[in-house]
N, C-alpha and C positions, 0 to 999 in steps of 0.2 A: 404570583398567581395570575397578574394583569398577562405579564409577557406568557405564560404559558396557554392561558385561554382569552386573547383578547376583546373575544364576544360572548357573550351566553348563548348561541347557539343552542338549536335543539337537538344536534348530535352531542356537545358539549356535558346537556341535561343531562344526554339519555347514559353517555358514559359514567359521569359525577354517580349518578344513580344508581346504578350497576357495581362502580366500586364502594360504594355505601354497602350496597345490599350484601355483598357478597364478603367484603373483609370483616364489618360488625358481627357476621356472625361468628367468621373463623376465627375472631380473636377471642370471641364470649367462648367459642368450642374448646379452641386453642386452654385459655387461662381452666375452666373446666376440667380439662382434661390433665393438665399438668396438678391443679387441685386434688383430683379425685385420686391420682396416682403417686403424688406424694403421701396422702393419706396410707394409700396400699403400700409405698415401700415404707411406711415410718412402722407400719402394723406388720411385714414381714419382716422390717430388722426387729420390732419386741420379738416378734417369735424365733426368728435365728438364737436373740440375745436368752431370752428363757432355756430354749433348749439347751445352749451351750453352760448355762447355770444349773441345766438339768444333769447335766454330762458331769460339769466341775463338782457339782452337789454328791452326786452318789460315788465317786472316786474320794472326795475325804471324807465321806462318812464310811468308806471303807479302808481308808489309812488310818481313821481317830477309832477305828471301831476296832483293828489290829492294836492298837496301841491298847484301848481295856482288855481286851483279849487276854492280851499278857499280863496286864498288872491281875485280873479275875483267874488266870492259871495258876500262877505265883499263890495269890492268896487262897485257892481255894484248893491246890494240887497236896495233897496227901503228903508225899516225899519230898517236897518241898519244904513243905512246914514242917514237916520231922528234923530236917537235915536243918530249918535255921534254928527249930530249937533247943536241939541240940546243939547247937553254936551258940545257944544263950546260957548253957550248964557248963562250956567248958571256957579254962579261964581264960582271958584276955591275952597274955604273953603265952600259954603254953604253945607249943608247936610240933606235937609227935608225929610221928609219920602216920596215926589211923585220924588223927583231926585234919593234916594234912588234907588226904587223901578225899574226907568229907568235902572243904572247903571246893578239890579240884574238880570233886563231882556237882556241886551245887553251883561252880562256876560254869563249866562245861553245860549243865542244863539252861542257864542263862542266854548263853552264846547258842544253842540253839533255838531256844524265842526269839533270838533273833534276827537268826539265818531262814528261821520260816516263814517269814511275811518282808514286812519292810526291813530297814535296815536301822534297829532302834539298838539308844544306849539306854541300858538298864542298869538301876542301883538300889541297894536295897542297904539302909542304914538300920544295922539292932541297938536295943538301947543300952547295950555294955559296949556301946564303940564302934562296937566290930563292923566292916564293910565288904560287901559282894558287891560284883560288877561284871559288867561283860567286856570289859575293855581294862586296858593293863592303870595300872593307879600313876604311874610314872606320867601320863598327859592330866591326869584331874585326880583331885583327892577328893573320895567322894563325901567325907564326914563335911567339908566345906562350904556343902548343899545346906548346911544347919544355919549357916549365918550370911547366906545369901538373903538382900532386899526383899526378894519374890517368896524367899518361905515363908520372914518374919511378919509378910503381908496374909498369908490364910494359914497359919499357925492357929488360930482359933474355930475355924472351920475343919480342920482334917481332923479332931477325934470322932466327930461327927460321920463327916462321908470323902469322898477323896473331892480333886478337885481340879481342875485345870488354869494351868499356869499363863496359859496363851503364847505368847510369843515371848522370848527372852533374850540377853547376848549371851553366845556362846561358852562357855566355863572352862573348855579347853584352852590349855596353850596354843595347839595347832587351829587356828580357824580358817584352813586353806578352802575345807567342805563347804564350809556358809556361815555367816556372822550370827545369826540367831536361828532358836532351837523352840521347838512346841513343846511343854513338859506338862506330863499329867502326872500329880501328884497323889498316894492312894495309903490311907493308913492301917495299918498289920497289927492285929490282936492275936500275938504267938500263946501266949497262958494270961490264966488272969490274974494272978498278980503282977506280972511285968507290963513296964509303962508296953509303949504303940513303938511298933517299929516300920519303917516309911518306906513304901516302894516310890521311885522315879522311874517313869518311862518317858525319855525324851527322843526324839526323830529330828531331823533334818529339817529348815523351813523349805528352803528349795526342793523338798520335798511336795511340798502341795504346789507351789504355785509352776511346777514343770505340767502339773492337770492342765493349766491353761497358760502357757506358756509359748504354744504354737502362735505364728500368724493367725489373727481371727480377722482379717481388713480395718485393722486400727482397732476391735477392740480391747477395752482395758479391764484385768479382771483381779478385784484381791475379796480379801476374808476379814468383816471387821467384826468386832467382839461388839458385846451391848453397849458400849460407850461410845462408839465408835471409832475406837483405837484400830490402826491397820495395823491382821497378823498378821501376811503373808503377801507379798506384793511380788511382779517379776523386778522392778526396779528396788534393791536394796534400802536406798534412802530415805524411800515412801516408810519404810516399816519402821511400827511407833506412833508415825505421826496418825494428826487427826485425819478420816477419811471423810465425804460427803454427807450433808447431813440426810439420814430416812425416816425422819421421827415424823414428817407430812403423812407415811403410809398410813391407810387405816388396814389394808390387805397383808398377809401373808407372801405373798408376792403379785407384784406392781411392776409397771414403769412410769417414767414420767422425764419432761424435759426440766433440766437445770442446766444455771449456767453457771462455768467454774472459771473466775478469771473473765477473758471476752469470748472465750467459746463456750457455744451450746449443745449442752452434750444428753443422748436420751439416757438415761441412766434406768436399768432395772436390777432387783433387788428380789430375793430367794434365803427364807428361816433354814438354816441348819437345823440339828438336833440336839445340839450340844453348847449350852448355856446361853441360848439365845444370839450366837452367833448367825451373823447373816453373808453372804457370797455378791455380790456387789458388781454389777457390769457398768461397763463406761464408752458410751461411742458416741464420736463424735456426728453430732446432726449432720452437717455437710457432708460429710462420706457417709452414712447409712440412708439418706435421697440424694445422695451425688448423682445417680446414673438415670435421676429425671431430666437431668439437664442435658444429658448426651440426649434421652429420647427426645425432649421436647426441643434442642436442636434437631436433630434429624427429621421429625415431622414437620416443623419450621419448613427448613430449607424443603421438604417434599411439598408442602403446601405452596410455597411460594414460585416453585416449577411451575406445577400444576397448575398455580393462579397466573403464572407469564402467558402460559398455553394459551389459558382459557381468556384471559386476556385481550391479546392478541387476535383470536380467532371473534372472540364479542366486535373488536373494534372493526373487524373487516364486517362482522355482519352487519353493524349498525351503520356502518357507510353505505353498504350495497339499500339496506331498507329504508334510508333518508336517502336516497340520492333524488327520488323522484319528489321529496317534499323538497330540496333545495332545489330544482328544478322549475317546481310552483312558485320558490318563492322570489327566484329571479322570473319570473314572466311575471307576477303579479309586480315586481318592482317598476319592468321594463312597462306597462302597465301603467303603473300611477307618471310613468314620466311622459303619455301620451301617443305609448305607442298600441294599435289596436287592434292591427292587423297580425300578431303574434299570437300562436297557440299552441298551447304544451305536449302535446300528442301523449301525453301520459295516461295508458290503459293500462287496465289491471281488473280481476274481481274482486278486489280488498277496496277499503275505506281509500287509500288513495287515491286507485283508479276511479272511482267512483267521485273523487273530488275532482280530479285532472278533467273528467269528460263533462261534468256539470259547471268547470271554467272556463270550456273549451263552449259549451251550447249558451253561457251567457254572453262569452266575447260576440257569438255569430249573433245573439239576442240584440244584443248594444247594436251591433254592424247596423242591424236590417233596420230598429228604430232609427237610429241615425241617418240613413237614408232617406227612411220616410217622412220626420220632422222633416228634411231636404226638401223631399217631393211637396210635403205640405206649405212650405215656406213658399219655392215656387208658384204652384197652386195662389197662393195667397197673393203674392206681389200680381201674378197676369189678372185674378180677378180687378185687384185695384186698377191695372190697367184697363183694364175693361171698362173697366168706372168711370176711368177719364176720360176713354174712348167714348164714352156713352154721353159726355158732356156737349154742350153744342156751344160754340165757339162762333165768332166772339162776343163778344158784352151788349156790343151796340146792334145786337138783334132785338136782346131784350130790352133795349132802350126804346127802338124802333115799333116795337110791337106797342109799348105802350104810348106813345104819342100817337101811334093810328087809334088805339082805343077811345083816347081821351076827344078825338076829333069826333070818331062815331056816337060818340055820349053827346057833345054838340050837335047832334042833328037827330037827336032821339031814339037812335036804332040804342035799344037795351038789350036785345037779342043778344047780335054779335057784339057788344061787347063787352058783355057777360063772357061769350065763348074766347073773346079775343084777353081777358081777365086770367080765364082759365089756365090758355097758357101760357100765358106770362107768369102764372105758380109755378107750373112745372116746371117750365125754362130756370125760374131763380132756383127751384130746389137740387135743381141738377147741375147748374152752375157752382152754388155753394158746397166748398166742400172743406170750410173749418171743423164740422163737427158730424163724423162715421153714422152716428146714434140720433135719433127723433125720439119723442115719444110717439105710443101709438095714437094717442088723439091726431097728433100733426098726421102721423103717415096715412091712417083713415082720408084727414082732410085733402091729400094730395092725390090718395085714389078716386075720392070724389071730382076735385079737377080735374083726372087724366077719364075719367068716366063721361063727364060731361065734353068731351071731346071726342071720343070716341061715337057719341050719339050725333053729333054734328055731321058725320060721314056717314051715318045709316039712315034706314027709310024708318025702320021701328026702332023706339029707343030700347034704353037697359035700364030698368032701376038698381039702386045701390040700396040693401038695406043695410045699416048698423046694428046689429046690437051687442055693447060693449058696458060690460060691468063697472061700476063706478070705481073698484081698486084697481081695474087695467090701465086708465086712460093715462097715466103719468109714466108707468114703464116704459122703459125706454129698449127700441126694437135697431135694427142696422136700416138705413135706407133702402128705401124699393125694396123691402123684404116681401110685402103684399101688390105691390103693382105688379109684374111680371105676372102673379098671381091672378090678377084681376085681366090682365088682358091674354093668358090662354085661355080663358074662361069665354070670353068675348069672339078670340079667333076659333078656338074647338071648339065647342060647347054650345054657344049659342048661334054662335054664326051669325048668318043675315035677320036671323029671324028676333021677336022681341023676348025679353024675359028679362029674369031677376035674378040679382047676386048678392050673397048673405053675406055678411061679416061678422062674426061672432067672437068672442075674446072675454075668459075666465081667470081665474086663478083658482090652478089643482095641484096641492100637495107642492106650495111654494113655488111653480113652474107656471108659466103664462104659454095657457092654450089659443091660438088662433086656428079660426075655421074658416074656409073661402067655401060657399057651396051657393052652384049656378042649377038651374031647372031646365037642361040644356040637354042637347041629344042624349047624354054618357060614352061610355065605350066598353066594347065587345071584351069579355073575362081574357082573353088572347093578348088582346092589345094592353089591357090592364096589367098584367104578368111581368109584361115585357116593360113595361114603364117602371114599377115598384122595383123590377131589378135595376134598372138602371138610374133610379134614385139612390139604390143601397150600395152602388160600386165606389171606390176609391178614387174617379178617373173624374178628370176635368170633369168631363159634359159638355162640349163647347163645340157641339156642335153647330155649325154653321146655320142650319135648317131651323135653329130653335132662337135663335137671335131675331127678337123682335122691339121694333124701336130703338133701344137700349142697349139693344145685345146682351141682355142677361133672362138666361129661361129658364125651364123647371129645377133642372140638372143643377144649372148655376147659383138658384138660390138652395138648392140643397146641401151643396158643398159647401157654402158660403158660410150656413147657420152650424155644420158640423167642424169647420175650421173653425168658426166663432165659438161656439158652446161646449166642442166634444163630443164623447159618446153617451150622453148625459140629451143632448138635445136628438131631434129625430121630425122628418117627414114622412106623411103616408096619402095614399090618395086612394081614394074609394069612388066607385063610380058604377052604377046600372044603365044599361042602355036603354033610352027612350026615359029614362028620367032624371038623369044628372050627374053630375061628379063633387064630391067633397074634398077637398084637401084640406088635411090638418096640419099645423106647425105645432113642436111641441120645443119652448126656450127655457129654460133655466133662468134662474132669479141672474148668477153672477157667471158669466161668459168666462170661458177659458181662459183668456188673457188677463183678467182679472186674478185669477186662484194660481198664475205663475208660473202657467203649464207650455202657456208657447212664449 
């Protein structure tokens, strides 16, 4: 089975499944069919077999019915009984020519009883001796009938009513005609004082059994008495013996299966008229449903045509209708082995086509993320560039910066260098770059140094206010997430002139809200439009024009926080003219990079 279907395959299935469905039934139809029609020919050989016991039935009850025929002439005919009884007054040895002439007529009426039906031997013994027959005494003496086995057996029955002998051997010399004989035996009340004088009518046994002696397609037909003695069989040797037993009947006539020896044979059975004798058929079971077996080959071999057909023709179609799922299922292979650029072109309006084109729109799905993770990785390494770019090089500036501090502190100027303190933060915080993430308390405090720097170069300062919720100040935000912040506010916004910049920072719904909002010109709903869209685009933002100090501007830290957090975090900026602009930052608890995602 391995070498014939090496894989399970789902043509393999669909075939396996197919011949399931299709032979289970024709075998259940098949066995069915051969059942229900053995049944029907076992039920039209009873009926052949009945008929033909109807046929054998009414032929000897019309040979046994010729046979009383004659012995009820004999006894009951006028001139008959004249003539035997007058053979009982006259004496035994006389022989004149008119007793003569009696005995030639009483034989001659014999001999035609017997030339007008069957071909029966008639004998008529009187009780002074004397013997009539219709056949010459030289082949059988008929007084001899007296001490035959078969008389001295219903010799107590014939004063009574006549009687039948059944079958017998032959009593002739000559047995060339048939070895045994039917004799119905009938007894004669000529006067009344004389004993009973005995009619015999005996017939030929080959006589019945030539009724059924034709070809019937094997079967077998004989005549058994109440004993079940066979009288009459076509095989000789049968006759005598015991025949099958029918004492199971409880009907009149029956069939039923027995078995004789090792074959099974249906045997039915038919009452005569005549002493409970019964007519007996015999066929053999194999030949009377023999010719289910020719049909149930020939439907066989039809069905099995017809299942190569249909076969054949299933397997072409199931190849043609999986060819596009073995199609899927090498590109989904070619697939898991890394290749991506491969697509199945497989259309269709069925379930297939509809899987082929939705494999086909995720491979280009996968393409286009995977480009853009690309783009975003890029994206991500030039900010860092940026980063570095944004550092101020080298070390020994800010070494420098503070030893000029510490000199100005010796001569009491607090002023500068406070301011000269200032940036010397900045400078470390943008030098250090072990660790991406501040909290917001620190990056607040760095905005306030880069603020108090910023007032150093103007005529009117800026205040900075804070307010920050006591669950924010430990979150932790990316660096210069809020300076960038703090100085477009400074350079748009407020400009030359004085004012104030808020800082505000909550926790909403597990997300850390910061708000930057200046009391600074604002800008025109035009200019507003045009900024929100180009916060919410995909694209660098690196414009040259917006690089201040740092080189990181609005753009930059927008991208910055949605490369960080996802689409989970978000900027927006709000602004009226002639009274201000807000920008909010909206960050999530745990940054992208954290939950696995870049």
């Amino acid at each position: 089975m391995k070498f014939l279907f090496p894989r399970h395959t789902l043509r393999t299935k669909l075939v396996a499944t197919a011949l399931v469905c299709i032979l289970v039934p024709m075998l259940i139809t098949l066995s069915a069919s051969e059942w229900l029609t053995r049944d029907l020919l076992r039920k039209n050989a009873e009926d052949n077999a009945f008929q033909s016991l109807q046929i054998a039935n009414e032929s000897v009850i019309t040979i046994l019915n010729n046979m009383i025929y004659v012995a009820n002439f004999i006894q009951f005919d006028p001139e008959l009984n004249t003539l035997l009884r007058e053979q009982l007054d006259e004496p035994f040895m006389i022989q004149d020519y008119e007793q003569y002439s009696k005995q030639i007529k009483l034989m001659r009426t014999l001999e035609t009883l017997s030339f007008s039906g069957e071909k029966l031997f008639i004998s008529i013994l009187l009780p002074n001796g004397k013997t009539f027959s219709n056949y010459a005494n030289q082949s059988y003496e008929p007084r001899n009938m007296i001490s035959e086995p078969w008389f001295l057996a219903i010799q107590d029955q014939l004063p009574y009513e006549g009687a039948w002998l059944g079958v017998h051997e032959n009593y002739w010399q000559d047995q060339s005609a048939s070895p045994y004989l039917i004799t119905a035996v009938r007894p004669l009340k000529l006067t009344t004082g004389s004993n009973y004088a005995y009619i015999f009518v005996s017939m030929d046994e080959r006589r019945l059994h030539k009724v059924w002696g034709d070809d019937r397609s094997g079967q077998e037909m004989m005549l058994i008495d109440q004993n079940g003695k066979i009288l009459s069989h076509l095989d000789p040797l049968k006759i005598g013996t015991q025949g099958p037993s029918f004492r199971s009947y409880s009907e009149q006539s029956e069939s039923m299966l027995v078995q004789l020896g090792d074959i099974d044979f249906l045997m039915a059975r038919m009452e005569t008229s005549f002493y409970d004798w019964n007519l007996i058929s015999l066929t053999p079971y194999k030949e009377a449903v023999g010719k289910i077996t020719g049909i149930s080959r020939s439907i066989l071999l039809t069905l099995l045509l017809f299942f190569s057909i249909f076969l054949i023709i299933l397997i072409l179609l199931i190849r043609q209708f999986t060819k596009p799922i073995l199609r899927l299922s090498g590109i989904v292979r070619k697939i898991d082995e890394g290749n991506l650029e491969i697509r199945s072109q497989v259309r269709g309006m069925d379930e297939i086509g509809v899987l082929g084109r939705a494999l086909d729109n995720m491979l280009d799905r996968i393409k286009e993320m995977i480009h853009k993770i690309k783009y975003e990785q890029q994206l991500k390494r030039k900010a860092e560039i940026d980063m570095l770019q944004a550092q101020i090089n080298p070390h020994f500036l800010f070494n420098i910066l503070n030893s000029i501090r510490m000199r100005i502190l010796l001569k009491g100027d607090q002023e500068n260098a406070g301011i000269i303190e200032s940036l010397s933060t900045v400078l470390r915080m943008t030098i250090d770059r072990n660790n991406a993430f501040v909290t917001l308390r620190e990056e607040v405090e760095i905005v306030g140094h880069y603020l108090q720097l910023m007032n150093f170069r103007r005529r009117q300062p800026i205040h900075l206010v804070a307010d920050l919720n006591q669950d924010t100040l430990l979150r932790e935000v990316p660096r210069f997430i809020i300076q960038p912040l703090i100085e477009n506010a400074c350079m748009h916004g407020i400009k030359q002139h004085g004012g104030c910049i808020t800082v505000k920072a909550q926790i909403v719904e597990d997300a850390l809200i910061i708000i930057v909002e200046d009391d600074g010109d604002g800008m025109e709903p035009v200019a507003l439009d045009q900024l929100n869209r180009k916060l919410g685009m995909n694209g660098p933002g690196n414009d040259r024009s917006e690089r201040k100090l740092n080189g990181i501007g609005l753009t930059n830290v927008a991208e910055r926080i949605r490369i960080i957090y996802g689409a989970a975090s978000g900027m927006t900026v709000e602004s009226k003219l002639g009274e201000g602009t807000r920008i909010t930052l909206n960050i999530p608890t745990k940054s992208e990079e954290e939950n696995g995602h870049v």
